[in-house]
N, C-alpha and C positions, 0 to 999 in steps of 0.2 A: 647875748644875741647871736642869730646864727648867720652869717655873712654867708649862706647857699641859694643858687636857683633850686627848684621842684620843676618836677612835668607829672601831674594826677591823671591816671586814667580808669574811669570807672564802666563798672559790669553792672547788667541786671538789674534791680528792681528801685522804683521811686526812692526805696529807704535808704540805698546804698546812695542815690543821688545826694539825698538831703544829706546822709553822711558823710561826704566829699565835699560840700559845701561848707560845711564846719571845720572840717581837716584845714580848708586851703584857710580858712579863717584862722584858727592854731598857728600853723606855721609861720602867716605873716606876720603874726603877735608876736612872732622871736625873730622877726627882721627876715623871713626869708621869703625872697621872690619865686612866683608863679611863672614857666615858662611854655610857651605852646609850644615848641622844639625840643623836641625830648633828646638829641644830637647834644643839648646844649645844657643840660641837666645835671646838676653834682648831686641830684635826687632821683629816683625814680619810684613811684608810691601808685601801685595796681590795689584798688579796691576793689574786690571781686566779690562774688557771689557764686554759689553751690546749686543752683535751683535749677537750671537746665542739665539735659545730657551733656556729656564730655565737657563740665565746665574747668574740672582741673588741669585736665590736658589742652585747651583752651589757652589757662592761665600761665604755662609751662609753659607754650608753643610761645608765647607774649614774650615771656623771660630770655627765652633762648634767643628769639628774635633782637630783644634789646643790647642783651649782653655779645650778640654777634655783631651789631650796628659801633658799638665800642670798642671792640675788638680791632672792627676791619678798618676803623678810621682812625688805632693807634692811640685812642683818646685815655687819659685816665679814667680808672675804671668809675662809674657813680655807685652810690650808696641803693641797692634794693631793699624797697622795703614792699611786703606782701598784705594788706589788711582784708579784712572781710571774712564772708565764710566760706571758701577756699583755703584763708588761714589755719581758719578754727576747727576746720574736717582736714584736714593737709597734714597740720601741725612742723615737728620734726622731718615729716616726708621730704618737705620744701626745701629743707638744707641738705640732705642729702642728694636730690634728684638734680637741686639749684645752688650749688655749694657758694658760690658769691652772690647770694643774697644775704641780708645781715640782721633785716629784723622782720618777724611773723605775729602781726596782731590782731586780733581777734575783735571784732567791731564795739565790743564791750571796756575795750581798752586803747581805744586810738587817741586818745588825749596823754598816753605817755609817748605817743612820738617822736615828740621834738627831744627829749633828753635821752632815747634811743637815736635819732639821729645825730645829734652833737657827739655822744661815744662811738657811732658807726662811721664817723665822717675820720675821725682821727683814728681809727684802727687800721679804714681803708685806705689812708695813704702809705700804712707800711708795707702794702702791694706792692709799690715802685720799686721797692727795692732788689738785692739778688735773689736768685732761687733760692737759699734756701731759707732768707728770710721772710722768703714769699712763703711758703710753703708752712712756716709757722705761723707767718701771718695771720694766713687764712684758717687755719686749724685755729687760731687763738678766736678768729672770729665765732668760725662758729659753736665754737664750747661758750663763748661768752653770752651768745645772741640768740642760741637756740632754748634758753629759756625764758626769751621773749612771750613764746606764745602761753606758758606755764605761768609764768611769776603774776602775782596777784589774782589767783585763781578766785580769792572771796569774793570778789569785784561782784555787783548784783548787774550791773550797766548801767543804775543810777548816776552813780558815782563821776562820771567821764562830763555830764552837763555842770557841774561846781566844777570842775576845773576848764571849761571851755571860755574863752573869751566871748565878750558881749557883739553882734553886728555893726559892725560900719555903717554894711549898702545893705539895701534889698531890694529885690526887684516887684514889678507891680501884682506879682502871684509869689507869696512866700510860704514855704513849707516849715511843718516844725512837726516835730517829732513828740507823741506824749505816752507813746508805750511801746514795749518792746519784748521781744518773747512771745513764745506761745506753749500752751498747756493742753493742747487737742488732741497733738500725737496722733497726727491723721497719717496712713501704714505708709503712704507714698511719700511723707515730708520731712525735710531733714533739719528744719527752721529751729524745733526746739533744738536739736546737737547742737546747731549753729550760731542761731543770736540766743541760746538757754529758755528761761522758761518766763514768765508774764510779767512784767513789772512796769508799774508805772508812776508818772513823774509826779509831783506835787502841782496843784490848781496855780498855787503861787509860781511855779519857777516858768508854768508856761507863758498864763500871762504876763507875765515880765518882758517874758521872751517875743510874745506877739505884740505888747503894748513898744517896744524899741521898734518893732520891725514898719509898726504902723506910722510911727513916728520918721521913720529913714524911707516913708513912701508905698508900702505895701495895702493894696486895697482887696486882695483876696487870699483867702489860709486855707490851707487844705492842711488838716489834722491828719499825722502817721500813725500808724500802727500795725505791725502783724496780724492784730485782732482789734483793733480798735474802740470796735463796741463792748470790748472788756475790759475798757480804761477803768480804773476805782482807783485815782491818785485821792491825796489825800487834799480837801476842800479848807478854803478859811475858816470854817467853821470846828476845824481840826477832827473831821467826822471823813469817810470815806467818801468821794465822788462819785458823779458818774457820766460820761459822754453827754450825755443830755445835758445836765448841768455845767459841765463847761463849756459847752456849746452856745449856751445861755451868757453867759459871762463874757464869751467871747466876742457877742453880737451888741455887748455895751460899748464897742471900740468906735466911736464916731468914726474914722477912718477909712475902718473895714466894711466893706459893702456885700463881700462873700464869702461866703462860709462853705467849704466841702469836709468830707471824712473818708480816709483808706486805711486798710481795708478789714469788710467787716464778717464777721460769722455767723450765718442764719437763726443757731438756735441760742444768739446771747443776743440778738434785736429786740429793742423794749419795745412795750407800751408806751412809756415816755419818749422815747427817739421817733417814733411812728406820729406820739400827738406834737411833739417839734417840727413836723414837716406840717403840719396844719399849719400853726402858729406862727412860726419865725420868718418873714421874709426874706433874711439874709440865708438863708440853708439852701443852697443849689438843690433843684428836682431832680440830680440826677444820683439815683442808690443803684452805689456798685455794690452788688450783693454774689458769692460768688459761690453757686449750687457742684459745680464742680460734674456729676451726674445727675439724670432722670429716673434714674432706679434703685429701689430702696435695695434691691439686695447689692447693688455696686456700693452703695453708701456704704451700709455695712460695715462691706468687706473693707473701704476706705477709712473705716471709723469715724465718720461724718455723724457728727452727735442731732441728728435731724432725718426727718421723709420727705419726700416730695412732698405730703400734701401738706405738711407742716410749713414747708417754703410757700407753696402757692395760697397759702392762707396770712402768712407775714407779707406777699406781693399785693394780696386783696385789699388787704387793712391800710396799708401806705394809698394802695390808688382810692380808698374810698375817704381817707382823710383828708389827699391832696392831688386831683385828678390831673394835675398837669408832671407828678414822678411819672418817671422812665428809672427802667433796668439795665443796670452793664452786670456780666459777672463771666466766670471763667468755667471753662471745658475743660474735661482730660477721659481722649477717648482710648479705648484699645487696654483698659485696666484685665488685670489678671480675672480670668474667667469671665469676661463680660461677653454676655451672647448678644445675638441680632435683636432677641426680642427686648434684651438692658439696653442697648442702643437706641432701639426705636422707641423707646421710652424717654431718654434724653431729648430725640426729636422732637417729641408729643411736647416736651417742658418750652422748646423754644418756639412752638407753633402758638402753643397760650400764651407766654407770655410778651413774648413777641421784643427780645432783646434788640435796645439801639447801640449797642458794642458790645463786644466781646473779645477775650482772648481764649482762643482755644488750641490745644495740643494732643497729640499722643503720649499717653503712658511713655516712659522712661525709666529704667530702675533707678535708684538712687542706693550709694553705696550706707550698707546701716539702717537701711530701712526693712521693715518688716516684708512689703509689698512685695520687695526685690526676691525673696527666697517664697515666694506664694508658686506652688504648680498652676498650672493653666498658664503663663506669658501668652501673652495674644501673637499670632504672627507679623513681623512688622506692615506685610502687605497687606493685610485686613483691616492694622491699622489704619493705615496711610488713605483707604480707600474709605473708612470712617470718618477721619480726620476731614478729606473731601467736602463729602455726602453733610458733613456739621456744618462745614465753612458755608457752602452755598445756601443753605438756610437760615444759615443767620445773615449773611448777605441783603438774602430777601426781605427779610425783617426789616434791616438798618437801611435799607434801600426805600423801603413803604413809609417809615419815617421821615426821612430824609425829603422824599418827592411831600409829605405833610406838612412839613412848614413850608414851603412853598406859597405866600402871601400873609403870610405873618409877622408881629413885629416881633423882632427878639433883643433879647440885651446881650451886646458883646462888649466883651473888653479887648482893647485893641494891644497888640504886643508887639508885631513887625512889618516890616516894608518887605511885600513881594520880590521875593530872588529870580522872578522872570518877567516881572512890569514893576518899576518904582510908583507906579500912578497908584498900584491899590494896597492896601493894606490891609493886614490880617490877622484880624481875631478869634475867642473862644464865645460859643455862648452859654446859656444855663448849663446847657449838655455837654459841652467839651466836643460840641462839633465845631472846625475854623469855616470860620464866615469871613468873606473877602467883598471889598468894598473899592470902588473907586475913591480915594480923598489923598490929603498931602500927609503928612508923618505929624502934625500938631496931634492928631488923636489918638497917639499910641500913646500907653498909660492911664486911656478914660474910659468909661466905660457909655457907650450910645446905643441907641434906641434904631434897627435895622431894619428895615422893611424886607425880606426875602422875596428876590424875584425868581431865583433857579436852583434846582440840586441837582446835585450824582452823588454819586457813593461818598466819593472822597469828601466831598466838602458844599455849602453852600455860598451863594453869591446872593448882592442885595444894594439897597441903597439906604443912606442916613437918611431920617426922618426926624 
């Protein structure tokens, strides 16, 4: 057992979330406490993500910062450990740039932590000693720990859920993870270098994994994946799966009353997952679908294995199957050679279809990617000024929604007490808009029936009905 505090802090996207949720699970499995005082920490464990600009030097600034806070208060030094994909694009860089950090692992291998931490714990106390045992010390580390990120290269990321420990808790919306990787190799993305290429779990190990979670209190699952709708784990039937079908299985959970899915890829959207949003009750109406551009030669050049018209015909088929989906999906303006009239094409996508969320950005290079060495870079000021011109229209969009429900009833689930009136409390509804309600705190963790009286942009208000 490992008699250590931890302080986790995690970057970036939903997966790295639900990946830190199982780390801190791990670790308490070998006896080691969770600290929110990172002053206070004989661990330090940064899960990062590669996906934004400057996220390594980000991760760096993190490090220097920490290892300065330890420094200046004299403390012995903690144990750094780097996970994520930061790691897995960083690698060796990490030890050299980060010399007393001690372990680099790659999201595909963070279930060997704890017995890299039990060897990193006992190497770093021969820090304290003289210079020039220090000196070795740390040389001995990092010759021993900078094959961290290398050692068991075979690993598929299968592997790391068989040695994960089972949940204790769960909270009333539980995430799980059932595929990982991606095989698109879209020019802008670094996800395959990072989490590797597609893989997914067994039908058996998820259900497992959600039949405990329902059991410890979980009434809504939202399914992970880089690609999601490319799940084909392998089914009871000992035959290949597919999203649809687990999704199916997943709705047999008395428990579970909602079912979501992230995130998914336009041209691997079935027939089948299109005729599940007819059917299934439990399947939220909200498909985050994420077109990325409006114009087929931006695609292209993005390697977006789809067209426009091909997305606005997979948007057609969902609203004609089931008139109450809405769209979320993601932007990236200012891509290498994108003219005004590839732009105003984007526009044209969000005037049809009229998205209720969105995330959207400016192009970014990304190191190792193909995009990053394409001639034409947009200037960042045209970006910026695109990026704009995108946000206020989609704005508008989620705004005409927003003032649409407006007398309707909706289903939320309630999760917390207002941080600026304890009187109301506030949940999600079908959409993952928060609805705020006057009532006491009995009705977090239920899910009720809303009358909507008001909106703005941010959020809607209402009463129980």
């Amino acid at each position: 057992m490992l008699k250590a505090t931890f302080h986790l802090k995690t970057f970036g996207c939903q997966m790295n979330v639900y990946d830190s949720s199982r780390i801190v699970e791990l670790l308490n499995s070998f006896g080691m406490k969770e600290v929110v005082d990172e002053a206070n920490a004989d661990v330090i464990v940064l899960n990062t993500c590669y996906i934004r600009e400057k996220a390594s030097a980000k991760i760096f600034s993190e490090l220097g910062r920490l290892y300065k806070l330890y420094d200046v208060a004299g403390k012995r030094q903690p144990v750094f450990a780097v996970l994520g994909c930061v790691a897995k694009a960083e690698g060796e860089n990490i030890f050299r740039r980060a010399p007393y950090v001690s372990i680099v692992l790659s999201s595909q291998k963070y279930h060997l932590l704890p017995e890299l931490i039990a060897n990193a714990i006992h190497d770093v106390e021969l820090v304290s000693k003289e210079k020039e045992e220090e000196r070795k010390a740390k040389k001995e580390i990092k010759k021993k720990y900078k094959l961290s990120h290398t050692m068991n290269t075979e690993l598929s990321g299968l592997e790391k859920f068989d040695c994960l420990p089972q949940s204790t808790k769960s909270d009333k919306v539980a995430f799980v993870q059932v595929q990982e990787g991606c095989d698109n190799f879209c020019t802008y993305c670094v996800v395959p270098n990072t989490r590797g290429r597609e893989v997914s779990r067994s039908e058996e190990s998820i259900l497992a994994e959600i039949d405990n979670l329902q059991r410890l209190g979980a009434v809504e699952v939202n399914l992970l994946g880089q690609n999601v709708d490319c799940y084909n784990g392998i089914g009871e039937d000992g035959k290949p799966s597919s999203l649809a079908h687990l999704i199916k299985n997943v709705a047999k959970f008395d428990n579970i009353k909602r079912i979501r899915y992230t995130t998914s890829y336009p041209s691997k959207f079935s027939d089948e997952m299109i005729e599940l949003h007819r059917v299934e009750p439990k399947l939220m109406p909200l498909v985050y679908l994420p077109i990325q551009a409006g114009s087929n030669e931006v695609l292209h050049k993005m390697n977006r294995k789809y067209t426009r018209e091909q997305y606005l015909e997979i948007i057609q088929k969902l609203k004609d199957a089931n008139p109450n989906i809405q769209i979320s999906s993601d932007f990236i303006v200012g891509f290498p050679n994108e003219t005004e009239e590839d732009f105003e094409k984007t526009l044209d996508i969000v005037r049809r279809v009229k998205f209720i969320q969105c995330y959207a950005f400016k192009y970014s290079p990304r190191p190792n990617t193909v995009a990053a060495k394409m001639e034409g870079q947009i200037d960042n000021k045209v970006k910026a000024d695109r990026l704009r011109r995108l946000q206020s229209e989609l704005r508008k969009s989620q705004d005409e929604f927003n003032k649409s429900c407006v007398g309707r009833v909706m289903s939320v689930l309630f999760s917390d007490v207002s941080k600026t009136n304890p009187k109301y409390i506030i949940g999600k509804n079908e959409y993952l808009q928060p609805v705020i309600v006057p009532a006491d705190a009995s009705i977090i963790g239920t899910i009720c029936d809303v009358e909507i009286e008001s909106a703005s942009y941010a959020n809607l208000r209402g009463k129980l009905v």
